[in-house]
N, C-alpha and C positions, 0 to 999 in steps of 0.2 A: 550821347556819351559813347567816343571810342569805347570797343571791347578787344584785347592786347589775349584775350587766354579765353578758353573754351572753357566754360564751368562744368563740361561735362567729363572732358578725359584731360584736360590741362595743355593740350595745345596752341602754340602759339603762331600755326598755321591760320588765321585767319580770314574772310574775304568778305567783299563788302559787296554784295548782287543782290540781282531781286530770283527768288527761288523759284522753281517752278510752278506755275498754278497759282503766283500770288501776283501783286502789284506794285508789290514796297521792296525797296532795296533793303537788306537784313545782311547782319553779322552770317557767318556761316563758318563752323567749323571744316576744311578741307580734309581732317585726317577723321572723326567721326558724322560729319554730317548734322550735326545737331546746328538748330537755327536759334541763333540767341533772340526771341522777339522784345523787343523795347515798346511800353506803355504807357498811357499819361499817366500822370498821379493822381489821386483823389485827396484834396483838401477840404478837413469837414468842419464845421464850428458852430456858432452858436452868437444871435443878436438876441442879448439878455437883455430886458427891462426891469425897472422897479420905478415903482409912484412915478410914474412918466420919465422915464429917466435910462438913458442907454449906457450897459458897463463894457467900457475902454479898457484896455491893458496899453501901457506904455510896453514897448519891446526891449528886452535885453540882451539879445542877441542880433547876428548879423543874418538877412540881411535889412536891413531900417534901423536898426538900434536907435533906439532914443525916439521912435515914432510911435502913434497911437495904432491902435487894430483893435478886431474883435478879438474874441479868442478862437483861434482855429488852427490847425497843423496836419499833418500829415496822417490820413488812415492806417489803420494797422493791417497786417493780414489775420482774419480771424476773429475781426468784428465787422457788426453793421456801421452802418454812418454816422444812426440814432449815438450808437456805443461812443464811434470817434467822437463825437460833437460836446458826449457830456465829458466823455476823458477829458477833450480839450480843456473845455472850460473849469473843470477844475485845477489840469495843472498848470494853466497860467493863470488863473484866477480865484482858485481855491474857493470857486462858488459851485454850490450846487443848484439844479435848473430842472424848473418842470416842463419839456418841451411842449410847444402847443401845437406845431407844423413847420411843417418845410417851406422855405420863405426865397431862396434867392439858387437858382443855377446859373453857373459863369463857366463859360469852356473861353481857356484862356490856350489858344494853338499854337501861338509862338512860343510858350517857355512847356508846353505839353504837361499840362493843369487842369484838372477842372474843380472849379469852386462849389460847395454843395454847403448852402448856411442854413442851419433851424434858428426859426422864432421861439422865443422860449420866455417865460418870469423868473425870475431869480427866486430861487424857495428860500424865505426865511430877510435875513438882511447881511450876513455873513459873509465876505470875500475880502482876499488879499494876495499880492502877488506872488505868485509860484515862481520856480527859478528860473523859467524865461522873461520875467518880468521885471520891470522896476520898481512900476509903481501899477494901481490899479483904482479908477473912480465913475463914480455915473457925472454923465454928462446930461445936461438938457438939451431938447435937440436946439436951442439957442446958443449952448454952451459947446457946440462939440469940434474941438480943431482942426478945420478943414485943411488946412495949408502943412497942418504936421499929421495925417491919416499915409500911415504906410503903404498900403496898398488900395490899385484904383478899385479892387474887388469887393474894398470896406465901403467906400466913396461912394458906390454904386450901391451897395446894398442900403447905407446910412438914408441915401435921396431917396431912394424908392418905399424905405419905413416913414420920409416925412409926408410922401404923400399920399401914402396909405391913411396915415393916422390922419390928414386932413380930410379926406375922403369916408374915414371913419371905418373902411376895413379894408383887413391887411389882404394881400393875394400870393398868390405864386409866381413867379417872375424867371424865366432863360431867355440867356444871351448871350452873345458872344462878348468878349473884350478884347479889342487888337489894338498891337503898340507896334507899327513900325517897328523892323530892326536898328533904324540908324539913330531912333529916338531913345535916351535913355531917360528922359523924366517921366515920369507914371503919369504924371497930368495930364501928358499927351495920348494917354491913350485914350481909346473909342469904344461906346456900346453898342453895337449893333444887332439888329435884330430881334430883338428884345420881343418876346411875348410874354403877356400878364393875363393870370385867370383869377 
């Protein structure tokens, strides 16, 4: 993301180099010096089960509208992950969740992401869709729409819960996912490097 103004004195001196002593080209303000650094994002969420059964959110917003996901969003500053994951799942899902473990990391370095899902049971039997939602349902993992899963970060997490559960227990799982920039279907992207504990 261009930076047009220095957040620190309002400058619209700008420059784009790699600062001294670093390696990465950075914003730089010319009239104070302050270096704007840009960081990935942290997206936290939560693969909820109940009686064998995974809860979807249909998406209400851009970008997938109309496609299935866990629930998961953007970290806040000023909470843990734990925190994000259950926020999440409640505001799009208006379920509450008793985490059991950390279940999937995805560094996703083309859109500068990283995914971070908990496993979790759905406490109780309660849930419905919050405002980013449409609709919200368990799936069996027979029942779950492969061909309409928003992102390849659900995809990824979904296969590696089915062969957890056939294996008979779950583990910890980082990888990378890379999508080609000239590719724009998520199908296409790739898992690489994947370790499982």
């Amino acid at each position: 993301m261009k930076i047009h103004f220095c957040s620190q004195c309002g400058s619209d001196n700008i420059h784009y180099r790699v600062p001294d002593g670093d390696h990465c080209p950075r914003y730089i303000c010319h009239e104070c010096q302050f270096i704007h650094y840009q960081n990935p994002n942290i997206i936290a969420g939560c693969l909820v089960t109940h009686d064998d059964k995974v809860l979807l959110c249909k998406r209400a917003i851009q970008p997938k509208k109309g496609m299935w996901t866990l629930p998961a969003g953007f970290m806040e500053n000023h909470e843990t992950i734990a925190q994000a994951a259950h926020r999440e799942t409640w505001e799009e899902a208006r379920a509450r969740v008793d985490l059991d473990q950390l279940y999937t990391i995805f560094n996703l370095p083309h859109i500068n992401q990283v995914y971070v899902i908990y496993y979790g049971e759905l406490r109780g039997d309660q849930f419905a869709p919050g405002p980013e939602s449409l609709q919200v349902r368990l799936f069996s993992t027979e029942e779950i729409p492969w061909d309409e899963l928003a992102f390849p970060t659900i995809r990824e997490t979904l296969k590696l819960y089915i062969q957890d559960r056939e294996r008979g227990k779950l583990g910890l799982h980082c990888g990378d996912i890379v999508r080609p920039w000239v590719l724009a279907d998520p199908k296409n992207a790739t898992l690489k490097n994947l370790v499982s504990h």
